[in-house]
PAZA-255912 format. One record per residue (C-alpha): residue number from 1; residue in one letter; x, y, z. Coordinates in steps of 0.05 Angstrom, whole numbers, plus 5000, padded with zeros to 4 digits. Layout:
<nodes>
[NUM; 'a'; [X; Y; Z]]
...
</nodes>
This chain:
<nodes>
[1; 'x'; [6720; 3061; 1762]]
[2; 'x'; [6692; 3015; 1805]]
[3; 'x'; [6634; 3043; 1866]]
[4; 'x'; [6618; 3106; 1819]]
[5; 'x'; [6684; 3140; 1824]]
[6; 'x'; [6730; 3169; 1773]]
[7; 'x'; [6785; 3209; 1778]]
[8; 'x'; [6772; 3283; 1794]]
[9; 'x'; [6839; 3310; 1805]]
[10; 'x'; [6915; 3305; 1826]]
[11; 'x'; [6947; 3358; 1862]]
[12; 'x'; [7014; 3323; 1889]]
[13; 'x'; [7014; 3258; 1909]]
[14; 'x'; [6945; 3258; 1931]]
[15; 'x'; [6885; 3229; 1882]]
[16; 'x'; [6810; 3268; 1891]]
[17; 'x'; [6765; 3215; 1865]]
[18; 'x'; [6688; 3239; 1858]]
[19; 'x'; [6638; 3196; 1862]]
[20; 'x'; [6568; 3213; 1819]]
[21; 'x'; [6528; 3233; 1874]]
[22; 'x'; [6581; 3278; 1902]]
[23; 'x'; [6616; 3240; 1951]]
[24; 'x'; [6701; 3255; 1949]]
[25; 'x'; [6750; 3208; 1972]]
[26; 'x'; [6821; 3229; 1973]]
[27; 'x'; [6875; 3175; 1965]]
[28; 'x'; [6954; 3185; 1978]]
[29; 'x'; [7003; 3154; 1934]]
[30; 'x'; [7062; 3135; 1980]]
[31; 'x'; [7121; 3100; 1970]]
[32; 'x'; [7109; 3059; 2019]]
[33; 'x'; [7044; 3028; 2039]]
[34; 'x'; [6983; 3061; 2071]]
[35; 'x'; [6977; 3049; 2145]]
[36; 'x'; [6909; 3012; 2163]]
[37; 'x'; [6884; 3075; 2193]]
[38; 'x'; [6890; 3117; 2130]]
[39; 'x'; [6865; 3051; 2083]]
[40; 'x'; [6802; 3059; 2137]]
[41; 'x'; [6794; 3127; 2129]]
[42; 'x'; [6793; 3130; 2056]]
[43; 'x'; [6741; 3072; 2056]]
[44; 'x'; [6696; 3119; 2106]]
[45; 'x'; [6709; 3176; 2059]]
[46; 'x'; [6680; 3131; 1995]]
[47; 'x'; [6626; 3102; 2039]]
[48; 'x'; [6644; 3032; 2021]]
</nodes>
C-alpha cells in the first residue's frame, strides 16, 4: 500500500488502515463521493 499503510480492518463501510509506525487512518466507502472536508481529514489522519 502506498505511504506505509495496509489494511487493518473493516467494520462496515469504514476501512482502518495502519500505517507501520502506528499511525490509523479511517476511510468511508460511500456511494457517493467524499466531501472535501472528509478527503482532508483522512489526509490529516495519514499525515500525508
Amino acid at each position: 500500500m502506498k505511504a506505509g499503510f495496509t489494511l487493518d480492518r473493516v467494520k462496515g463501510c469504514h476501512h482502518i488502515y495502519k500505517h507501520t509506525r502506528g499511525k490509523r487512518a479511517v476511510v468511508p466507502h460511500p456511494k457517493k463521493d467524499l466531501p472535501k472536508g472528509t478527503y482532508h481529514s483522512i489526509l490529516k489522519q495519514a499525515g500525508i
